[in-house]
C-alpha positions, -999 to +999 in steps of 0.1 A: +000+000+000+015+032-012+013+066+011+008+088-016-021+087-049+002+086-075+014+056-093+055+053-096+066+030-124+102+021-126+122+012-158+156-007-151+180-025-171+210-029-193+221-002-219+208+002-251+174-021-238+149+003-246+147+018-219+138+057-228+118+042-258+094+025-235+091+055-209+083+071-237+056+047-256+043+041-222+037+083-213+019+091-245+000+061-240-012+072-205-016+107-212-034+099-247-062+079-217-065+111-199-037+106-169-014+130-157+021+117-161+061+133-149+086+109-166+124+117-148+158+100-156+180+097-128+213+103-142+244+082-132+273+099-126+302+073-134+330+099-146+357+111-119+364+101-088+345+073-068+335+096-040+323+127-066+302+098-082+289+087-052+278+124-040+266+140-068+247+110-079+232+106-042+225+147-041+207+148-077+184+112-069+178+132-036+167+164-052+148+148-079+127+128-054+123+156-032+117+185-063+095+163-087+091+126-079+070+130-044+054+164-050+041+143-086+028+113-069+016+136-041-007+153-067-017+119-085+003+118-113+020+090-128+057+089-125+079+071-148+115+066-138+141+055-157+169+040-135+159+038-098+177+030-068+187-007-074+202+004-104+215+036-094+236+013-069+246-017-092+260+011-119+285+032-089+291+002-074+302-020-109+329+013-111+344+002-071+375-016-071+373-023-031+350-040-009+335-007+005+331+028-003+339+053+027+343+028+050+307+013+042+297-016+036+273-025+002+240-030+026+251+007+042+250+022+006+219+007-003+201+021+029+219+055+024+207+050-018+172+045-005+171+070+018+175+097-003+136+085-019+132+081+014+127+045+007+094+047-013+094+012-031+075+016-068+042+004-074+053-012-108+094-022-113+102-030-151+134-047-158+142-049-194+170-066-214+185-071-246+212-095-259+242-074-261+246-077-300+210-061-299+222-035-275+256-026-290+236-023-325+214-001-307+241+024-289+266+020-311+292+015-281+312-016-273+291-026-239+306-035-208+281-055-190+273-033-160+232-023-153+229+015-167 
């Protein structure tokens, strides 16, 4: 049972799956049937250095839930996520060399990760995947196997 009257949908899964094509397909279809719908993308910051990663993803999935994803569900709307917590973790994480970021252990970061949503679990979770011929046909980029 969900605390708020809007619907969250999340889309997960490898690059090049279709991801942002289905968010897509799927928004015009719900608007095109009358519903009100916020589609975000929580971006994955991989570039740099582990602990920049780490922070400025953690800040923007915090401001995004706290600027657009609640205050949408709060009002009703459907809200489509591409790339949610799970996979916001797998993607820093697959970039660690060590055991433990900060001093923390995986199960810390994932508490911390869902904190920032302030752990509000989606009503719907989508995983897709492609075979990575399809995907590298598809991105054009030789892939490296890690959740995007």
């Amino acid at each position: 049972m969900t605390a708020h009257p809007g619907i969250l949908v999340t889309f997960d899964g490898n690059r090049g799956s279709g991801k942002t094509t289905q968010v897509d397909r799927v928004a015009e279809a719900l608007e095109k049937r009358g519903y009100s719908v916020v589609s975000v993308d929580i971006p994955v910051n991989t570039g740099g250095s582990v602990r920049r990663n780490f922070f400025s993803t953690f800040a923007e999935l915090s401001a995004l839930y706290e600027n657009t994803i609640r205050p949408s569900l709060e009002e009703g709307k459907v809200v489509l996520v591409e790339h949610y917590v799970d996979t916001v973790l797998t993607e820093l994480l697959t970039n660690v060399e060590t055991e433990s970021v900060f001093g923390l252990s995986e199960e810390e970061l994932r508490r911390l990760a869902w904190s920032c949503v302030e752990n509000t679990e989606p009503d719907f979770a989508i995983y897709m995947t492609v075979w990575y011929v399809t995907a590298r046909s598809r991105t054009g980029k030789l892939l490296d196997f890690k959740y995007n």
